[in-house]
N, C-alpha and C positions, 0 to 999 in steps of 0.2 A: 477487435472493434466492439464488445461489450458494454464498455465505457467503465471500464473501472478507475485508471485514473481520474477522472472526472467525479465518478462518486467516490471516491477515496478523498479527493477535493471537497466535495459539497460538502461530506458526511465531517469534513477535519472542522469548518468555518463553520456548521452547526453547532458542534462540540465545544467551540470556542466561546461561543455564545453565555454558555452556561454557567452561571455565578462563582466565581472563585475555580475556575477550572483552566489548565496549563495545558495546551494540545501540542504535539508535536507531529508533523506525518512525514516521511521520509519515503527518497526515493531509491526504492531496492529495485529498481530493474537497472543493473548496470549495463544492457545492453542498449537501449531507446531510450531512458531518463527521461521521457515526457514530462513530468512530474517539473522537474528539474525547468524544462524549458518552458513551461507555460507557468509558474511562478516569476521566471525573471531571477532566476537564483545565480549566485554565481559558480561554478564547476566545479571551482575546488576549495578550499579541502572541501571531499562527502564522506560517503558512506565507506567510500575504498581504502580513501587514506585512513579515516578513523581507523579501519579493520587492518590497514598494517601498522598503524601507529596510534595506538588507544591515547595517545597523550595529545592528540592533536583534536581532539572533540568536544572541546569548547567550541573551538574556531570553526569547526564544522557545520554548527549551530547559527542559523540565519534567521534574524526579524521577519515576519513579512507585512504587510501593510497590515492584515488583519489581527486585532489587540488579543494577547494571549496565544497566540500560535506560531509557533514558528517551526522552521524547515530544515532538511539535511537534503543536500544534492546528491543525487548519483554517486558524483566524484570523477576522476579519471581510472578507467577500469580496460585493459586490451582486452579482445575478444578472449586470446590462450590463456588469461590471468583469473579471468573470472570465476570459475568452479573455485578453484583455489582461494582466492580473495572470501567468496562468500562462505567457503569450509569452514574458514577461520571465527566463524560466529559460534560455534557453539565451543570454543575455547576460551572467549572472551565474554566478561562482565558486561559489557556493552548494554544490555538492555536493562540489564540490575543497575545500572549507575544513572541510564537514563530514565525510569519509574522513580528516582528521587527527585527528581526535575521536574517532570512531567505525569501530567493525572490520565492521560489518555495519550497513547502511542498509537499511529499509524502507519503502516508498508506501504506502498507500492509497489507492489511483485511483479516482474513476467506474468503471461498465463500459465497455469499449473500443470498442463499437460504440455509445456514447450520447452522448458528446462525444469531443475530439478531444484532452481532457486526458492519456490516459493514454498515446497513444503521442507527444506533446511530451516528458513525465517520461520514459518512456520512453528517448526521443532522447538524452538529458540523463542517466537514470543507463546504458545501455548493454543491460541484459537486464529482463525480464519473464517473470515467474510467473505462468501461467493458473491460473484457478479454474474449474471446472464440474461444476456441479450434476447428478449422475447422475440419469436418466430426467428430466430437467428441461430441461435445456440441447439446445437445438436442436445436431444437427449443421451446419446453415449458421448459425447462429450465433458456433459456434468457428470453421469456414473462415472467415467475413468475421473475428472476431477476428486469427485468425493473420496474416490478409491485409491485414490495415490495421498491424497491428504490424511486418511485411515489409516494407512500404511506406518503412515511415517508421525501418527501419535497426534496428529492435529485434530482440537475437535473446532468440528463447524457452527461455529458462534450465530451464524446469520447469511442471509442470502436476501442479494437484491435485486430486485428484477426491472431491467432498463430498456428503457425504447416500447413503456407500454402505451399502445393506441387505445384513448377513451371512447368508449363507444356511448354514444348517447341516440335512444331510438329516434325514426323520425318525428312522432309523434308528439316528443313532449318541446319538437321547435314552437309549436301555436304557445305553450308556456311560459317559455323561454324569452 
């Protein structure tokens, strides 16, 4: 409950924005596809079927209302298939064929300490954006985050910090 989806959202339809720039964000949590379901996307083909069948990744590839961005679902993914499904990324072109397409690529990962999905993608696209939930997110939390992403060759591109309460003293309401 960080809200990474969410900013992985805002941060895609920002990017969109910007002159002459092709966004794509996809949803790699095959387990919740939130991404997937709060788009309105449709299920299949995604990201699973691409990953067993690289030739189906056009159709994978969804409009979304917002000009210059478009989406990749989940996909259909069984709980036992998944590790295996997502292995198959660092065998496959898949990120090399879509940076010809697109000028800014986005994930949607699990959390990094819940499976072992996000620092594989990770491996595969090169950097990683932290999300953490102010007064929510443990500090050993983010350490084992940083430190499993470390591990596995990921550098931490950015962090964002979600759910912050503005504080405005009382003083300056007579200003106000």
């Amino acid at each position: 409950n960080e809200g990474k989806t969410v900013t992985t959202l805002n941060l895609a339809f920002v990017m969109a924005e910007l002159p002459d720039t092709r966004v794509l964000v996809i949803d790699g949590d095959l387990r919740k596809d939130r991404l997937t379901a709060i788009l309105g996307l449709d299920h299949t083909p995604g990201l699973a079927e691409v990953l067993r069948d690289p030739s189906c990744m056009n159709d994978a590839l969804q409009p979304t209302q917002c000009p210059h961005l478009d989406a990749m679902a989940a996909g259909g993914a069984r709980k036992h298939e998944i590790g295996e499904i997502i292995s198959r990324l660092s065998s496959t072109r898949l990120f090399q064929d879509l940076q010809r397409k697109y000028d800014i690529i986005l994930v949607d990962t699990p959390p990094v300490g819940s499976a072992s999905d996000a620092s594989i993608l990770g491996r595969v696209t090169g950097d990683a954006l932290l999300v953490i939930r102010m007064n929510k997110t443990h500090r050993e939390s983010i350490e084992r985050a940083v430190g499993l992403l470390q591990a596995a060759d990921v550098s931490i591109a950015g962090i964002f910090l979600t759910h912050q309460k503005t504080y405005v003293p009382r003083y300056f309401d007579y200003y106000l």
